[in-house]
N, C-alpha and C positions, 0 to 999 in steps of 0.2 A: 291565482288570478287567471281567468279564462285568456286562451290567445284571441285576438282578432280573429274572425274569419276574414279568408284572402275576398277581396273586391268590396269589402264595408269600410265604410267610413268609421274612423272613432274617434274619442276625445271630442273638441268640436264639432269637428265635420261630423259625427255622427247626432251631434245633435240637432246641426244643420240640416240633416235629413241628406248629407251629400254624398252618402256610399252611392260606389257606381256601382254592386249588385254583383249577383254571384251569374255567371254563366246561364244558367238556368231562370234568372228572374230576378228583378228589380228586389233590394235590403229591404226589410222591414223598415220601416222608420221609427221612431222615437214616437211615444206618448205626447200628441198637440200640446197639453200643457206646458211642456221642457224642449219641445222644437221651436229652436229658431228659424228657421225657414221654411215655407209650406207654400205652395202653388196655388196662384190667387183663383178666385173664384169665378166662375163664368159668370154669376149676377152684377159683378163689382163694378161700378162705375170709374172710369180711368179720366185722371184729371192734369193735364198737360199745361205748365203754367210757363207761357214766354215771358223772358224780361223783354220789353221793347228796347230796340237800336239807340244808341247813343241821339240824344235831345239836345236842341238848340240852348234849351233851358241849362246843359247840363255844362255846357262846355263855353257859356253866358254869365254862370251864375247867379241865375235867377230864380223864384221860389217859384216853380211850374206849376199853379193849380189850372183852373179854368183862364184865368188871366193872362197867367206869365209862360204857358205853354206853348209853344208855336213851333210844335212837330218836329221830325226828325231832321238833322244836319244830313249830309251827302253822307258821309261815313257810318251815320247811324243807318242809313235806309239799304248803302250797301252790305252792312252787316249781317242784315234782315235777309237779303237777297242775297246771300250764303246760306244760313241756315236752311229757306225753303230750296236753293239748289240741293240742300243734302235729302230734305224731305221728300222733293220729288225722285231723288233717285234714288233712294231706300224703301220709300211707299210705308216709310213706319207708321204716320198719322194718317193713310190715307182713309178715306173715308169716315171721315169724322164727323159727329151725327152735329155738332154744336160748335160753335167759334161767337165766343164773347169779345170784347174788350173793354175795357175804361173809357168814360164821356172823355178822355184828355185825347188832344190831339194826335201826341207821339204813341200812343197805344194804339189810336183806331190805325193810324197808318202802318204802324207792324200789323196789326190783323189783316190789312187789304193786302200788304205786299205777300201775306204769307199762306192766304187763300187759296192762290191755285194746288198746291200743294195739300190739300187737304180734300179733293176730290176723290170720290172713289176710283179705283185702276181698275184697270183689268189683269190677263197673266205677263200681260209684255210689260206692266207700268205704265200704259197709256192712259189719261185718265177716260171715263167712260158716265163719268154726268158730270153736274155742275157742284163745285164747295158750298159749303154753308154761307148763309149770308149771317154779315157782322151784326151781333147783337151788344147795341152799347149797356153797359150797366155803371150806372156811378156809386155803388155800394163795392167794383174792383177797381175804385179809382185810387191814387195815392192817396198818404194823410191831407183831409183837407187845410188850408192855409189858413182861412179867412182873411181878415187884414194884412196877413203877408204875403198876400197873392200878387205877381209882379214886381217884389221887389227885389233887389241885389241885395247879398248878404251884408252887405256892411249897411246899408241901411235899414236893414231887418233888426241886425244888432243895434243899432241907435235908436229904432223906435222900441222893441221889444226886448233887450239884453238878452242874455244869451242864456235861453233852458238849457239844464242839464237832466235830458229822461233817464240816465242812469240812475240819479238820485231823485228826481220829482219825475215821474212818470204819468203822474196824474195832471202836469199841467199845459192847460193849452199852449198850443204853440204864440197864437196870437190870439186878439177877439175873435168871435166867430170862426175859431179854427177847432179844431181835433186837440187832444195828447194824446201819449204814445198809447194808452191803455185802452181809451177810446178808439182808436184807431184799431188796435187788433181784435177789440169784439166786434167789430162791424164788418171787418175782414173775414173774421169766423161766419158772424151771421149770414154775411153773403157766399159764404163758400159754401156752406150747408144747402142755400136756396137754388143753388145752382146745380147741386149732386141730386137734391129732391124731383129735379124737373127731368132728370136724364138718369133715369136707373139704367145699370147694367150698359150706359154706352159709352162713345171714348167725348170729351168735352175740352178744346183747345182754347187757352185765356191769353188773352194779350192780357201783360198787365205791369207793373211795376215791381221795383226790388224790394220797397217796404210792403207790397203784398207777398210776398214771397218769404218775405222773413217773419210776416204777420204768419201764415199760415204753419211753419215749421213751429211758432211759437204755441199758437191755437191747436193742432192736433197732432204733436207727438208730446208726449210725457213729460215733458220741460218744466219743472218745479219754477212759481213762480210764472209760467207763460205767458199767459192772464192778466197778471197782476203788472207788469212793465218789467221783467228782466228782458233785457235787448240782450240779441246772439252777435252784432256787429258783423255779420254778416259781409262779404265782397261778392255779390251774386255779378255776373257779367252781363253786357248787352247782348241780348239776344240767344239767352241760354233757353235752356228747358228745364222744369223742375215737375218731376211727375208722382201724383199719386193715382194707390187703387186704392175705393174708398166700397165699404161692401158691409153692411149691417152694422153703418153707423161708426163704422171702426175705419179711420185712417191711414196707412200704409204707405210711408215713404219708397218710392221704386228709385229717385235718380233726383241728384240735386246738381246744378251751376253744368249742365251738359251743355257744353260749349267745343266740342271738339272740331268741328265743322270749322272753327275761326284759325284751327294749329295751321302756323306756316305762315298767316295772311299776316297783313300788316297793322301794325301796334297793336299784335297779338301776344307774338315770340313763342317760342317752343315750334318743335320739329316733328312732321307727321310719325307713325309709326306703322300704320295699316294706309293703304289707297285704294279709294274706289278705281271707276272706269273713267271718270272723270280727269283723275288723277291729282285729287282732293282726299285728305281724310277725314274720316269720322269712326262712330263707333253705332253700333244698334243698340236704337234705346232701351236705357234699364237694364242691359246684358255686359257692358266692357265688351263687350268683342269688337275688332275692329274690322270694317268693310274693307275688302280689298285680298 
């Protein structure tokens, strides 16, 4: 058996493509077909999906469609206004060609709060035009309700008993509502419609946690995704979940990145890196932390 050469990667890491190289020049890498990791493409469209801040709806318990939503709580909206503190002082989304959100209330209002932060900078981090303006879409809206729109769980269960998509996936939730299956091909459909309009740019969604667990369901390789296997998912308020999306092909970079919330309160857990701010986070898609 050959030895390693000194500064290549092996075993995994060399399938990773993570030799750090001889002296002389960056490792060869691995055959694409057998590499797991490879440097995304300069065409690729980068799809940045917020959860919105904790919802009146949420901490109400009420079924939030168009009805029973009525925006974010204080704690939700400051949750938001962490995140874009981190944003603005890392300049990771800045410039970003597109900012969506969901017709729901508690979506459009994470997109406004987190707008300024998505302006282009300059070298200081100053910004130097104006963010995108919000573009509502109700195809990144949560699952629709229909007749359970506005109601409190218990009386949801009393009029509708209680689905179980684990086992019925196909069934509405109420009249004129969605199931879960329904739900993530629409999710899908709209995510594709959105990558189609913005080739090759970076695209920031406000949007919901069952969009977010539609989408990991719809475009990575999950047997069944399609069909109603639920991930159950604990995505947080006001994470980030990113992909780069490049000939059609999906690519998870970074799921439930919520690091901007470590420290704050009814968060828990303990910074590890610190900005200037004297806040933590990480730069997105990387694990590394600022500071």
């Amino acid at each position: 058996m050959n030895e390693p050469v000194e500064g290549q990667g092996t075993g995994f890491d060399a399938l990773a493509g993570a030799g750090t190289g001889a002296p002389e020049g960056p490792a060869p890498e691995p055959p694409s077909g057998i590499r797991t990791l490879g440097a995304g493409a300069a065409s690729a469209t980068t799809v940045v999906l917020v959860r919105h801040g904790e919802a009146v709806c949420n901490v109400t318990g009420v079924c939030g469609g168009p009805v029973g939503c009525a925006g974010l709580t204080d704690r939700g909206r400051a949750q938001v206004a962490l995140l874009r503190d981190r944003l603005v002082e890392t300049g990771e989304l800045a410039g970003a060609d597109a900012l969506y959100a969901s017709v729901l209330p508690r979506a459009v209002e994470t997109a406004r709060i987190l707008a300024p932060a998505l302006a282009p900078a300059g070298d200081d981090g100053r910004p130097t035009g104006f963010p995108p303006t919000v573009v509502e879409e109700c195809g990144l809206c949560e699952l629709h309700p229909g007749e359970a729109d506005g109601l409190d769980w218990a009386a949801f269960s009393e009029r509708f008993g209680n689905p179980d998509w684990d086992r019925e996936p196909g069934r509405p939730i109420a009249p004129g509502g969605e199931s879960w299956t329904g739900f993530v091909r629409r999710v899908d459909d709209a995510l594709d419609a959105v990558v189609a309009r913005h080739p090759g740019e970076l695209v920031v969604v406000a949007c919901h946690a069952g969009v977010i667990e539609s989408s990991l369901l719809a475009k990575t390789p999950v047997v069944g995704g399609l069909e109603g296997a639920r991930l159950q998912l604990r995505t947080q308020h006001a994470s980030l979940t990113t992909w780069e999306v490049d000939g059609g092909r999906w690519t998870l970079i970074g799921y439930n990145d919520g690091a901007h919330h470590l420290g704050s309160e009814g968060t828990g857990g303990h910074a590890v890196g610190t900005s200037a701010s004297g806040r933590s986070w990480m730069v997105l898609g990387t694990g590394r932390p600022i500071g």
